[in-house]
N, C-alpha and C positions, 0 to 999 in steps of 0.2 A: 504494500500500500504506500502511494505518496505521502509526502509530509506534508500536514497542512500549514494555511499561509501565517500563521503565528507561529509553530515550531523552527517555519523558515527564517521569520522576523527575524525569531529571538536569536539564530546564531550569526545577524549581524554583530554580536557583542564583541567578536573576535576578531571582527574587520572595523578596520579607522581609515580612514580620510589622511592621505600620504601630501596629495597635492590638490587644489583644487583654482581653477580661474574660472571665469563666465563662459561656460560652455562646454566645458573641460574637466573631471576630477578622474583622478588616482586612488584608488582602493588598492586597502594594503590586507591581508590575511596576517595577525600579531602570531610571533613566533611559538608561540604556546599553541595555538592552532596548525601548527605544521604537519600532523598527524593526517590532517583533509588532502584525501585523495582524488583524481576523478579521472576513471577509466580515459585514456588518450582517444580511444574510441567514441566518445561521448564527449568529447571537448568543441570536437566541431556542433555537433549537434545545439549543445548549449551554446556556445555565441550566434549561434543563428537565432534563436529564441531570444537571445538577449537582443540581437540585433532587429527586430521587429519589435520593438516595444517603443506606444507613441512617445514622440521626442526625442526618440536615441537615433542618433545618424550612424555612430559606430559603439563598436567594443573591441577592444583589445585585449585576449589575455596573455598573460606571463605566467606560467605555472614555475618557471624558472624563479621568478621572483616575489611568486605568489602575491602577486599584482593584478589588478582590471582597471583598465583606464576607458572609460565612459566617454564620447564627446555628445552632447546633447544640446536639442537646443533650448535656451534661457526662456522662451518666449512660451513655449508649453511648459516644462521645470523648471521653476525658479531657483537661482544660484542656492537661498537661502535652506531650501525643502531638502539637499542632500543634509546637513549637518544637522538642522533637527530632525529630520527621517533617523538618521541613524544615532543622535543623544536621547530620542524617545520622546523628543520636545512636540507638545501640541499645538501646532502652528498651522493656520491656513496653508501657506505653501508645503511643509511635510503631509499633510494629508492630500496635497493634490498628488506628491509622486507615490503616498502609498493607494490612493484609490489607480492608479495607473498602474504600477505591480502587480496589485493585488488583481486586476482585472488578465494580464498578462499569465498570471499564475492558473487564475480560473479559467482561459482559452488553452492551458498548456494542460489541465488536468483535465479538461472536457474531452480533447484528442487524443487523450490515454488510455479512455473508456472502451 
């Protein structure tokens, strides 16, 4: 069974915010988390789901550096919405990029069915 979209939230705990400009942020996976593995087979697969998600123009990962670097655009996600998305902050803009996730999630677990 997939995870649902709060057990997914929650293990943002272990990822932080490396670099971030208007348009642009770096996610870092913290070294205590370095355990997270994901099949090489299934890497493509996931950035293509990432890369369909409204607002996001690309993703890039680094499993080397256990990095994802986001470019997105400001105008549907507000700069502001990554840092409180991910400190848990209830802000207008965090709830716009988690109703957009969370909508992303539930397209990604309907086609799993």
């Amino acid at each position: 069974m997939a995870p649902g979209f709060d057990e997914l939230r929650g293990g943002l705990a272990g990822v932080r915010i490396a670099h971030h400009i208007r348009g642009r942020v770096r996610l870092k996976l913290e070294p205590q988390e370095a355990a997270f593995e994901l099949p090489d087979r299934r890497v493509r697969a996931f950035q293509d789901i990432l890369d369909r998600i409204p607002g996001v123009h690309a993703v890039q990962l680094n499993l080397l550096a256990r990095s994802c670097t986001v470019r997105y655009d400001p105008d549907v996600i507000p700069m502001q919405a990554w840092g409180d998305f991910m400190a848990g902050v209830d802000s207008g803009a965090a709830e716009i990029l988690e109703r957009i996730l969370h909508d992303a999630w539930r397209e990604i677990r309907n086609a799993e069915l």
